[in-house]
DOKEMAR-870053 format. One record per residue (C-alpha): x, z, y. Coordinates in nm, 4 decimals, decimal comma. Layout:
ATOM          X          Z          Y
ATOM          X          Z          Y
...
This chain:
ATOM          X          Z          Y
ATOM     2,8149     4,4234    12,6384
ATOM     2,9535     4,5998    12,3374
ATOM     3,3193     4,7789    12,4100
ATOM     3,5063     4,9921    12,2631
ATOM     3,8082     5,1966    12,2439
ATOM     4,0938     5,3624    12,0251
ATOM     4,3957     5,5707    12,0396
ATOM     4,7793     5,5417    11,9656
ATOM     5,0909     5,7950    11,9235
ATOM     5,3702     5,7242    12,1434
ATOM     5,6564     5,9456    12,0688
ATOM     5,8405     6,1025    12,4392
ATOM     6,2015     6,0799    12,4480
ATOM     6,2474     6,3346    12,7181
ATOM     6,0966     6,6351    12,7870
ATOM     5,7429     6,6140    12,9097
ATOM     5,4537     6,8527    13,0175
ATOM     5,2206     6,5598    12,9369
ATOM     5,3969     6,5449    12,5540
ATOM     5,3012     6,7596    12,2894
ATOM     5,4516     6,8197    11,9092
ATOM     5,2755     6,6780    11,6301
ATOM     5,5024     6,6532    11,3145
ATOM     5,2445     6,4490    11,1378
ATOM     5,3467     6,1590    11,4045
ATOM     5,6666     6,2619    11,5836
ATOM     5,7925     6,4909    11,3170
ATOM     6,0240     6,7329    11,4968
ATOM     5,9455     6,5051    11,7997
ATOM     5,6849     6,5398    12,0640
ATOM     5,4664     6,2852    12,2009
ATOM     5,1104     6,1117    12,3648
ATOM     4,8665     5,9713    12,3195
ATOM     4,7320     5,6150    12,4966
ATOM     4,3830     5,5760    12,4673
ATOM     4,2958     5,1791    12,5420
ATOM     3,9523     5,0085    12,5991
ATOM     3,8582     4,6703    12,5507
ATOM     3,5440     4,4915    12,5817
ATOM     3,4367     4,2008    12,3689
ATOM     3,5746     3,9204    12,5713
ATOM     3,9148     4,0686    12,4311
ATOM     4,0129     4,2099    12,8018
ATOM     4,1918     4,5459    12,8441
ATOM     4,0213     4,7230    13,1277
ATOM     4,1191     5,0544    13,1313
ATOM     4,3920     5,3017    12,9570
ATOM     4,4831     5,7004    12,9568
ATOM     4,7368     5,8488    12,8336
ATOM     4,7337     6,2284    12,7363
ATOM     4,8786     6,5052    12,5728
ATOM     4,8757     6,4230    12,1284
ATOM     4,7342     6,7495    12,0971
ATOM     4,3975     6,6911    12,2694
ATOM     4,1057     6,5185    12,1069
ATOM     4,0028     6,1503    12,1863
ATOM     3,6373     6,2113    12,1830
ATOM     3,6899     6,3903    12,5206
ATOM     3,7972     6,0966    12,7097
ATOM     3,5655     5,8533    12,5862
ATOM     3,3109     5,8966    12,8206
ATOM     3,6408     5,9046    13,1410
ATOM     3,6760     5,5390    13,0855
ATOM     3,2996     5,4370    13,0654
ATOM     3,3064     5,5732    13,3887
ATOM     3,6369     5,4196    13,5361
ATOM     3,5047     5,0795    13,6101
ATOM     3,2107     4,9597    13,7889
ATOM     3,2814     4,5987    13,6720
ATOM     3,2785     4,6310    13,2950
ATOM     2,9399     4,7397    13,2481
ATOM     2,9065     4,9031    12,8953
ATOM     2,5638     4,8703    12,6798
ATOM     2,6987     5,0232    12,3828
ATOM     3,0182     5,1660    12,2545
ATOM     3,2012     5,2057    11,9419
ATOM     3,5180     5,4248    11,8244
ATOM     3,6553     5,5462    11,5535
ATOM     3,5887     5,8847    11,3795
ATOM     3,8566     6,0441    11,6340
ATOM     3,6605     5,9339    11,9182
ATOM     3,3523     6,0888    11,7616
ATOM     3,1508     6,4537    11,8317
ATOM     2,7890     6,5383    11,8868
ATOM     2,8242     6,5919    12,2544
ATOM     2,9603     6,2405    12,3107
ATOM     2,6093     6,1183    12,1558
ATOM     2,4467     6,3470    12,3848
ATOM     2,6649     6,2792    12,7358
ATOM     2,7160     5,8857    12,6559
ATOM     2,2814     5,8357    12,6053
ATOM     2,2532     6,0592    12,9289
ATOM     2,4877     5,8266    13,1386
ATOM     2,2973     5,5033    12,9642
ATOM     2,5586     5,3628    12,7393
ATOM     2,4640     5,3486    12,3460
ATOM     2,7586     5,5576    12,1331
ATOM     2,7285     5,3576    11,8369
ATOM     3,0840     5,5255    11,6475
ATOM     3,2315     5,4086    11,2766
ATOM     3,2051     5,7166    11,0343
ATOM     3,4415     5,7675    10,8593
ATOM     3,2803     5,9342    10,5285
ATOM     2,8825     5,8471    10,6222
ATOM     2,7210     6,0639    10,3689
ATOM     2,9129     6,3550    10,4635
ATOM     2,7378     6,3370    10,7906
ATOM     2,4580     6,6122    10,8750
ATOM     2,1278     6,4925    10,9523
ATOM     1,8576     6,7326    11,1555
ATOM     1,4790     6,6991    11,2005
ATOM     1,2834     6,8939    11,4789
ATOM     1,1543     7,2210    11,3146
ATOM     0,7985     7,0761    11,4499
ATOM     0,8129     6,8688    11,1424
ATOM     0,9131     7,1836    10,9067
ATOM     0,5859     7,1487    10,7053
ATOM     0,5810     6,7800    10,6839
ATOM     0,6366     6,6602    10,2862
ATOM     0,9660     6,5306    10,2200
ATOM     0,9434     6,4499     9,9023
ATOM     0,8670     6,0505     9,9250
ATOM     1,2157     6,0784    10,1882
ATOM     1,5272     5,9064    10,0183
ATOM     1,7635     6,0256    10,3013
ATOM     1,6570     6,4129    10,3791
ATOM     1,7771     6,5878    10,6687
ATOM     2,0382     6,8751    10,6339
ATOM     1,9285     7,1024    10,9403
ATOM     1,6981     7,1647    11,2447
ATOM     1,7266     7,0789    11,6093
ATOM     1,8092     7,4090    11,8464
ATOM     1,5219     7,2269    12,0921
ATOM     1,4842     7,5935    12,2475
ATOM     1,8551     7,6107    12,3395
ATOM     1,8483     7,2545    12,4858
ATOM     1,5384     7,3447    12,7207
ATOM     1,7308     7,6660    12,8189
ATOM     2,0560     7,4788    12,9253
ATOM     1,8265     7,1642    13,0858
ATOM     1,9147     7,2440    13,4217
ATOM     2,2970     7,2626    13,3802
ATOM     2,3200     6,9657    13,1115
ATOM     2,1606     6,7530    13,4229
ATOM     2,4566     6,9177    13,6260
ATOM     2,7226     6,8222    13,4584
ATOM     2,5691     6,4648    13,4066
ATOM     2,5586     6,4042    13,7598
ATOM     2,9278     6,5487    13,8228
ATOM     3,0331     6,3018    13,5853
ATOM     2,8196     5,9879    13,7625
ATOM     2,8940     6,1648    14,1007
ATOM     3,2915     6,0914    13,9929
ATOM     3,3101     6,4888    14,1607
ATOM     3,5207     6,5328    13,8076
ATOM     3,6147     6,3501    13,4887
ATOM     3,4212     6,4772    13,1500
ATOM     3,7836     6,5587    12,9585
ATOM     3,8282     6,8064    13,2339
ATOM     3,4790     6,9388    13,2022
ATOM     3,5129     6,9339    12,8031
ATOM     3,8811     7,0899    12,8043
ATOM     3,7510     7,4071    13,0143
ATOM     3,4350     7,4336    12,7620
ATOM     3,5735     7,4702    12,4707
ATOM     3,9010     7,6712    12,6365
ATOM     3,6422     8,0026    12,5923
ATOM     3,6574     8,1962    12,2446
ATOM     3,2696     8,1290    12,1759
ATOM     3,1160     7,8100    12,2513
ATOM     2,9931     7,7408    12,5794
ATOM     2,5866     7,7344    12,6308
ATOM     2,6102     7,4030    12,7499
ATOM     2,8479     7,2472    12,5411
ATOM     2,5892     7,3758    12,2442
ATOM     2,3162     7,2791    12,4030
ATOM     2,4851     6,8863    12,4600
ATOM     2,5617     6,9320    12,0642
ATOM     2,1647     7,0516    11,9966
ATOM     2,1123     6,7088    12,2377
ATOM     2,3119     6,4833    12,0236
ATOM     2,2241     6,5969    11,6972
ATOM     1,8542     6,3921    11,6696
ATOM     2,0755     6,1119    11,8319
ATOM     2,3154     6,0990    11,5735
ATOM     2,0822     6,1065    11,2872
ATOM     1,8763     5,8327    11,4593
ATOM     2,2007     5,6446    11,4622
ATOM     2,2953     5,7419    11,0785
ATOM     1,9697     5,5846    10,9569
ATOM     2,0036     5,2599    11,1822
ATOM     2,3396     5,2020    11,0188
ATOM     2,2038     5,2139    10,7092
ATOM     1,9029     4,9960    10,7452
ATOM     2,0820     4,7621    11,0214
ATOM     2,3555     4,5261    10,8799
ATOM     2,4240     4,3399    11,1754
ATOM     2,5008     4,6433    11,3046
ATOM     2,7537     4,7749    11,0866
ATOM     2,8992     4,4333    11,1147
ATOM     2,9090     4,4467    11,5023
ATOM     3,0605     4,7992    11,4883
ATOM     3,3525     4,6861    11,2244
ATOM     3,3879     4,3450    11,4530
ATOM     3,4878     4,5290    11,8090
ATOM     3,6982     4,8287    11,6277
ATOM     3,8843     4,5578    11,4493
ATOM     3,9586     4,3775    11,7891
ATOM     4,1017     4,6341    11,9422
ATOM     4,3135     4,7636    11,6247
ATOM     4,4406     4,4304    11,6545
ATOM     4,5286     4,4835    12,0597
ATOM     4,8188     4,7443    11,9397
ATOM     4,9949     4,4570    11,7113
ATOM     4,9547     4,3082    12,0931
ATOM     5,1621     4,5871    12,2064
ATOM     5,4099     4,5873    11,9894
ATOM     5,4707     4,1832    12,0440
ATOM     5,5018     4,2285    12,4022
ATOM     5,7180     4,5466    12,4518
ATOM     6,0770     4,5307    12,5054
ATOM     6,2963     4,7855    12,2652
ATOM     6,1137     5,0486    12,0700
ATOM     5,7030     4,9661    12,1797
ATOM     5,5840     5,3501    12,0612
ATOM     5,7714     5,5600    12,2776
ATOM     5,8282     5,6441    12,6139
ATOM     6,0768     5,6925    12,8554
ATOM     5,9359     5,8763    13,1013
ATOM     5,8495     6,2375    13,1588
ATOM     5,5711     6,2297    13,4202
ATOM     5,2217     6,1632    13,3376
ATOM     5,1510     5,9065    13,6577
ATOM     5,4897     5,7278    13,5257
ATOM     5,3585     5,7333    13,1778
ATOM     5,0510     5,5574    13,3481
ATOM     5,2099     5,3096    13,5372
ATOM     5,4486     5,2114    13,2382
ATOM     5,1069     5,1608    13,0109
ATOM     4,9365     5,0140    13,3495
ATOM     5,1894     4,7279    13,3263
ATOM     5,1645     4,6597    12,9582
ATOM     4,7851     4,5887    13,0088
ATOM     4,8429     4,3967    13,3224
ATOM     5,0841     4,1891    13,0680
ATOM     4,8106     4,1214    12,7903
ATOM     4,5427     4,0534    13,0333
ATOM     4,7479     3,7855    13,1588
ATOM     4,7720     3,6302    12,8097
ATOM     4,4499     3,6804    12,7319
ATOM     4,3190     3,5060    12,9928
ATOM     4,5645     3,2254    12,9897
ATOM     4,4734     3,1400    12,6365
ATOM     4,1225     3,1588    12,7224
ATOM     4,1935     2,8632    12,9687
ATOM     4,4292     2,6701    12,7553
ATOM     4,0992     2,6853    12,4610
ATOM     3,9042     2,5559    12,7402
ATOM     4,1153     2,2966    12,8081
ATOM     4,1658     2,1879    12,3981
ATOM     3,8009     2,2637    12,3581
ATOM     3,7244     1,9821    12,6626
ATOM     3,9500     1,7336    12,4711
ATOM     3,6691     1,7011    12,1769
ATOM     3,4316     1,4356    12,1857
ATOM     3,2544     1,5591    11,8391
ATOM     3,0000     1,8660    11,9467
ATOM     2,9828     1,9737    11,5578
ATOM     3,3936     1,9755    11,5987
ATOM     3,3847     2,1614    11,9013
ATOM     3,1698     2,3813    11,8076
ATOM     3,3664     2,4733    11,4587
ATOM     3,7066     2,5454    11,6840
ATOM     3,5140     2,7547    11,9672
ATOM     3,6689     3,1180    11,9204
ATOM     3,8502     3,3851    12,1540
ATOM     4,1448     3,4280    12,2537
ATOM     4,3039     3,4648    11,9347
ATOM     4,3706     3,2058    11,6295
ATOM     4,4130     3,2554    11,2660
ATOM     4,7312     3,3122    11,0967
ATOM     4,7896     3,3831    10,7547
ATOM     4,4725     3,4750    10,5520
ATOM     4,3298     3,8009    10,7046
ATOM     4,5258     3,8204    11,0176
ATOM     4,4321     3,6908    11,3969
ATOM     4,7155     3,6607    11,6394
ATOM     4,7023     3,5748    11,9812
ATOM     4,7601     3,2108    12,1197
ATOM     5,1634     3,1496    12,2433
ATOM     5,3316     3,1287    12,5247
ATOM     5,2083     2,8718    12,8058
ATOM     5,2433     2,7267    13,1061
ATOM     5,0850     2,5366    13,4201
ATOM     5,2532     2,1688    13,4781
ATOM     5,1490     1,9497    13,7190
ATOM     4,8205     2,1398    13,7001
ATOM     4,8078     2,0760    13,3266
ATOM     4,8201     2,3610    13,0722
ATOM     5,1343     2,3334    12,8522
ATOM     5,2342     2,5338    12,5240
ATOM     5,6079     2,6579    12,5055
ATOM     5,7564     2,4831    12,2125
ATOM     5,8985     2,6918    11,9275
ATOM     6,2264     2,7272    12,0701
ATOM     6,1051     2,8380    12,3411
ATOM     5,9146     3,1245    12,2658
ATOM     6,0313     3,4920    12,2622
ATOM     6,1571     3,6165    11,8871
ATOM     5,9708     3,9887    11,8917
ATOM     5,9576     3,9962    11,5471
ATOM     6,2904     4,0867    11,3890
ATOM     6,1792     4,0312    10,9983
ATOM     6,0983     3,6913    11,0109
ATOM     6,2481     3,5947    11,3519
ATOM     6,0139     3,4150    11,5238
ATOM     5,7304     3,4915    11,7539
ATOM     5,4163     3,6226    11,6212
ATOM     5,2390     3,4986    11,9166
ATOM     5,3010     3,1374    11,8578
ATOM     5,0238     2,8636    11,7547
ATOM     5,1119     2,7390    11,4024
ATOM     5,1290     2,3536    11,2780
């Protein structure tokens, strides 16, 4: 199963612990941020929600672990959820890290320094720099440590990540999970060159869940990126709630395509309307299914008037089907 997972900036209307400034979002506000994971059957099946300041790549690896259901083969996230380590922990707990660079050819490539003397000169993509494989064999024993912390659930890996780089030098281990990572990610680098379908894939599930904030915004009531509470559990629930909310949609649209998909006689029809959860709109834009309901053990659509108007510009619902 390929999932993946992105970040948002909610601004914090109160004072928070949990909130921190960031005038590039908030401007003289503070806020979080809500990290959100989705797999490809659309579903929302976990969230966090941290401090703006911290980096997303750290908490990547916290929801791969969260749920025993959702069982990951590969994951994809922007270039904030991105770092060398995350290539290293994410192969060590079994889940591909396949992330969306944001400038590819700015990316270092490394080579093992066993294959120093080997001529490059044939090589259209060279590498920029050598493996430390002498620092990884040093570190061995605590990189399998803090792997089985992580699978152990004794910990979560942003905590782990948060006290390594809290030192003035680098940690051992957290260079010796970047020395890991590096033959990973330039393994990866070349794949999304030569790999299409790849790079397709990637773009597909990063789009999806780009498209779950528009979700957000549809179904929140007042001002959908902020916050009104000051406790990090609250902040939880709050965004707990919100999922609970789309899920429900999600998977009520998923039956009421089952039941419009049933109603066609003509495979090569059915086949042409099979999709997700979500319909086309105008040219380039997928919104979800509207508003329905159960009736006599038949699924109903609201009529127009009936749906909710979120969307204030053009008054009307963004979530309902169109003629």
């Amino acid at each position: 199963m390929h999932t993946s997972s992105d970040g948002q900036k909610y601004e914090v209307r109160v004072d928070s612990l949990n909130a921190n400034h960031s005038f590039k979002y908030f401007g003289k506000e503070q806020g979080v941020s809500v990290y959100t994971f989705r797999d490809e059957r659309d579903l929302l099946w976990h969230s966090l929600v941290f401090s703006a300041a911290d980096r997303e790549s750290a908490y990547v690896i916290d929801g791969l672990m969260h749920n025993e259901v959702v069982k990951s083969d590969i994951h994809s996230t922007d270039a904030f959820g991105y770092s060398e380590a995350i290539f290293a922990t994410s192969n060590l707990v079994g889940v591909a890290y396949a992330p969306r660079f944001k400038n590819l050819k700015r990316q270092r490539r490394y080579i093992f320094r066993s294959r120093q003397s080997v001529d490059r000169s044939s090589w259209k993509i060279k590498p920029q720099g050598y493996v430390d494989e002498h620092h990884i064999i040093q570190f061995w024993d605590d990189i399998l440590r803090f792997i089985a912390t992580i699978k152990l659930k004794e910990t979560t890996a942003s905590d782990i990540f948060r006290r390594l780089n809290s030192y003035s030098k680098q940690h051992g281990l957290y260079q010796a999970l970047k020395a890991f990572g590096q033959p990973l990610k330039s393994l990866f680098i070349l794949r999304v060159i030569d790999e299409p379908v790849l790079r397709m894939s990637i773009e597909k599930v990063l789009h999806g869940v780009e498209h779950v904030h528009r979700f957000t915004r549809a179904v929140s009531v007042g001002n959908p990126r902020e916050f009104l509470q000051a406790e990090k559990e609250d902040q939880e629930m709050a965004e707990a709630c919100k999922r609970l909310i789309k899920n429900c949609i999600i998977c009520w649209n998923y039956l009421y395509l089952s039941q419009k998909l049933a109603e066609i006689d003509d495979p090569v029809k059915r086949e042409l309307k099979r999709g997700g959860p979500w319909v086309g709109g105008r040219l380039g834009e997928r919104q979800p299914l509207g508003r329905i309901r159960s009736v006599g053990g038949k699924i109903q659509r609201l009529g127009r008037n009936q749906a909710p108007k979120t969307d204030r510009l053009t008054r009307r619902s963004p979530w309902e089907l169109q003629n």
